[in-house]
C-alpha positions in Angstrom: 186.7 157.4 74.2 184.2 154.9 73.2 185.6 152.1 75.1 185.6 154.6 78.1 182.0 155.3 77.3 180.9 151.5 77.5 182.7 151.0 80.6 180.7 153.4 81.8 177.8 152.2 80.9 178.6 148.5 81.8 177.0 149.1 85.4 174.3 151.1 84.9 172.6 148.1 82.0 173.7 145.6 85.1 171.1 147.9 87.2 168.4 147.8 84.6 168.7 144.1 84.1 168.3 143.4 88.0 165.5 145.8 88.1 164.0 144.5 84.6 164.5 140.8 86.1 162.7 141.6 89.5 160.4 143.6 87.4 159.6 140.3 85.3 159.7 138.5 88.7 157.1 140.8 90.1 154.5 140.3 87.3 154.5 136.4 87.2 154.1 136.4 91.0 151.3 138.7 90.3 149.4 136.7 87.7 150.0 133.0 89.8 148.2 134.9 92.6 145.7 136.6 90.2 145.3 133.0 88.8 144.8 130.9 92.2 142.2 134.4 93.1 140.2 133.6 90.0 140.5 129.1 90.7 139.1 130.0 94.0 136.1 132.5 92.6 135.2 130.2 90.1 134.9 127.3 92.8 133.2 129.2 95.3 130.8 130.6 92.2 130.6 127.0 91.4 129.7 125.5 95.4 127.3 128.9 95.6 125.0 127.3 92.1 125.3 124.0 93.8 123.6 125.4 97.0 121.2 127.1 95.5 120.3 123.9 93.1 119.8 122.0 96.9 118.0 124.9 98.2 115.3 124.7 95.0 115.4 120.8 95.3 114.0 120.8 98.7 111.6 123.8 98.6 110.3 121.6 95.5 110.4 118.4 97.4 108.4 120.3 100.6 106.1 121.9 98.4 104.8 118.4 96.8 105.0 116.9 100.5 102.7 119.8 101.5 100.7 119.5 98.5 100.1 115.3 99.3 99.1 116.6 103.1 96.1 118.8 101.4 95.1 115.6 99.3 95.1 113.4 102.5 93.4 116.0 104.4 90.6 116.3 101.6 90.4 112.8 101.4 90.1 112.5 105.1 87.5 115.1 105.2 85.5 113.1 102.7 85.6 109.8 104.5 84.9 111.7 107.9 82.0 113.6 106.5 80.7 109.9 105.0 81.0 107.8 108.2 78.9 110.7 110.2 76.4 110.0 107.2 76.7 106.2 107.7 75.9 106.3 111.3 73.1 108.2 111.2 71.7 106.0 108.4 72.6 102.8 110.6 71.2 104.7 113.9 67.7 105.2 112.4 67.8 101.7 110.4 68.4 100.1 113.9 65.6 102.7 115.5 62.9 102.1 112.3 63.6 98.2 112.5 61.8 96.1 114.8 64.1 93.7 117.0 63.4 90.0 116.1 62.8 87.8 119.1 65.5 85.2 118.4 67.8 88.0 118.7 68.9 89.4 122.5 69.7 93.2 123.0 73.6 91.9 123.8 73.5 90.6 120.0 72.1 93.8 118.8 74.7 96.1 120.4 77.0 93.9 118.9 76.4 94.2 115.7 76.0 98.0 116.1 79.5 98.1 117.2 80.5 96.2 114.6 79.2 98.3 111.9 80.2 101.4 113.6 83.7 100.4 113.8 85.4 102.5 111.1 88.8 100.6 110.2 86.1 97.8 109.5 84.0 99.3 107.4 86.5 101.6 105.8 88.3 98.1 104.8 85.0 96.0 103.7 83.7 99.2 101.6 87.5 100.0 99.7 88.2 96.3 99.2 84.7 95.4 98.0 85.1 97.8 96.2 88.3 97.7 94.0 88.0 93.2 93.9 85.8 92.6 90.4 87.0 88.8 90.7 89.8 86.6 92.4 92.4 88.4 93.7 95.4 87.7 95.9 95.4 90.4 98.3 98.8 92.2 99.9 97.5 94.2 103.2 100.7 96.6 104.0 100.5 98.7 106.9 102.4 101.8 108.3 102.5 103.0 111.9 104.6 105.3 114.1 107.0 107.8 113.4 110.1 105.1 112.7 107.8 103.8 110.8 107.0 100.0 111.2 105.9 98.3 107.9 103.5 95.1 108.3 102.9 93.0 104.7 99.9 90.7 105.9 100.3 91.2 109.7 104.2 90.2 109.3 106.4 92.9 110.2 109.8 93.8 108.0 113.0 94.6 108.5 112.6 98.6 107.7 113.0 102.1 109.3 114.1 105.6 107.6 114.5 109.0 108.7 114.0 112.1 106.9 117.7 113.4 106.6 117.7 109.9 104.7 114.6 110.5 103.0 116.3 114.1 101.8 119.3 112.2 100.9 119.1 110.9 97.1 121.5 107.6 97.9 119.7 107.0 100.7 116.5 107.4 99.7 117.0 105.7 96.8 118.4 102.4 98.6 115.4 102.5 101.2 113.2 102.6 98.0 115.1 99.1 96.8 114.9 97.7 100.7 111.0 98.4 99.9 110.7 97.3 96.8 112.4 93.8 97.6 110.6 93.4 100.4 107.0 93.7 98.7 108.5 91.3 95.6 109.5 88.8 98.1 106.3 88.7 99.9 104.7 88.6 96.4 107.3 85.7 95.2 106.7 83.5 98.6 103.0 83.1 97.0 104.0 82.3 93.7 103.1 85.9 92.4 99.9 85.2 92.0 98.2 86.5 88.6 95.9 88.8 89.8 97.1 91.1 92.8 95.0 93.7 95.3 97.6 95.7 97.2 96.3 97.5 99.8 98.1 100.7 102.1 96.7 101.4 105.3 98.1 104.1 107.4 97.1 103.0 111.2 97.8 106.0 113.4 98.7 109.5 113.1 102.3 109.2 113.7 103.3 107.9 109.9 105.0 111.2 109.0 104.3 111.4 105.2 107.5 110.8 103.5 107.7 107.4 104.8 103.9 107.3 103.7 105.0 108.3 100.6 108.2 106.2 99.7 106.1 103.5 100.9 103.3 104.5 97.6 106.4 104.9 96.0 107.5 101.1 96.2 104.2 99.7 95.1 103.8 101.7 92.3 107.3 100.5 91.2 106.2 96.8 91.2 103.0 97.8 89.5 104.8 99.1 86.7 107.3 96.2 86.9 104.6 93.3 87.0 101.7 95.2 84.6 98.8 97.6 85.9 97.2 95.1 84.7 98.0 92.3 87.0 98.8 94.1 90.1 96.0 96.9 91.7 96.6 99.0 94.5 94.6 101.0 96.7 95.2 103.5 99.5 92.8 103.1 102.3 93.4 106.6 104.7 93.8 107.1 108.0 90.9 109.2 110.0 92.2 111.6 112.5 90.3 112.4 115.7 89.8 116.0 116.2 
């Protein structure tokens, strides 16, 4: 009877292993996909920080660039407001003064001109300002929106784009192109002991992160040479209204 019974029974344990086995089966095909579900949330979690890291980055980086535009628009208020002074102080200096007669009216006009000129006097009041003894002076220059870079009327080898600008490698290896360029300049003199770099923005097409990587690159040799050996000063542009 008993070997009967397990006879019997012989088939039915077959069943329950096959389903037990496809049971088993079941569950670790479950928990790979449950697995590979998880890999994938944890990677798009991880790319979703990551974007909003970038997204911060720049609304910082925008912010300080819209920040340096109010400084540049104060400053260029400032100078604005102080040239309209200056010409009415040189217009009634030249109406108060009496002409001297080895001096024509063509002479006169002249030197009116002259001192009305603002990138003149802008440059003679900054400089004369910031030399207190013998300096050897750097004039580097900025114009258009590629930009074009001028050290001493010689232009350089240099152009960036904001995409490269937002870019971190980028930027940073257009800050080096800079950097090398000024030292060169610099070296070709002898780097002289005492140094009066000047940055003049000539039109209004310098957008201001090439303005500012530009300030950027000085300051880095200043702090590589000694604020004490190498000054810098930022003469601005004036816009016309």
């Amino acid at each position: 009877m008993k070997k009967r019974t397990i006879i019997e029974l012989t088939p039915f344990v077959d069943i329950l292993l096959i389903l037990l086995f496809a049971f088993l089966f079941n569950i670790s095909e479950t928990n790979e996909k449950a697995e590979v579900a998880t890999n994938k949330s944890i990677e798009l979690a991880q790319e979703n920080l990551e974007l909003k890291n970038d997204l911060e980055e720049k609304s910082n980086s925008l912010q300080d660039i819209a920040n340096q535009n109010e400084k540049l628009e104060k400053q260029n208020t400032f100078y604005k407001n102080f040239y309209i002074e200056l010409s009415n102080i040189i217009e009634k200096a030249f109406e108060d003064v009496e002409q001297p007669e080895n001096i024509g009216e063509d002479e006169v006009e002249r030197i009116k001109k002259l001192l009305e000129n603002k990138g003149i006097n802008l440059d003679y009041f900054i400089k004369n300002e910031a030399l207190k003894g013998n300096f050897f002076v750097l004039d580097i220059t900025i114009q258009g929106k590629e930009p074009e870079v001028f050290l001493n009327n010689q232009k350089i080898d240099f152009s960036i784009t904001y995409e490269q600008y937002a870019s971190e490698n980028t930027r940073e290896n257009k800050l080096n192109i800079l950097e090398e360029k000024i030292e060169s300049s610099l070296k070709n003199n002898g780097i002289p002991q005492l140094i009066l770099i000047t940055i003049k923005q000539m039109d209004e097409n310098v957008f201001l992160y090439s303005y500012n990587l530009l300030l950027e690159a000085v300051k880095e040799i200043q702090n590589k040479y000694g604020a004490d050996r190498i000054y810098f000063t930022e003469i601005p542009f004036l816009y016309n209204n």
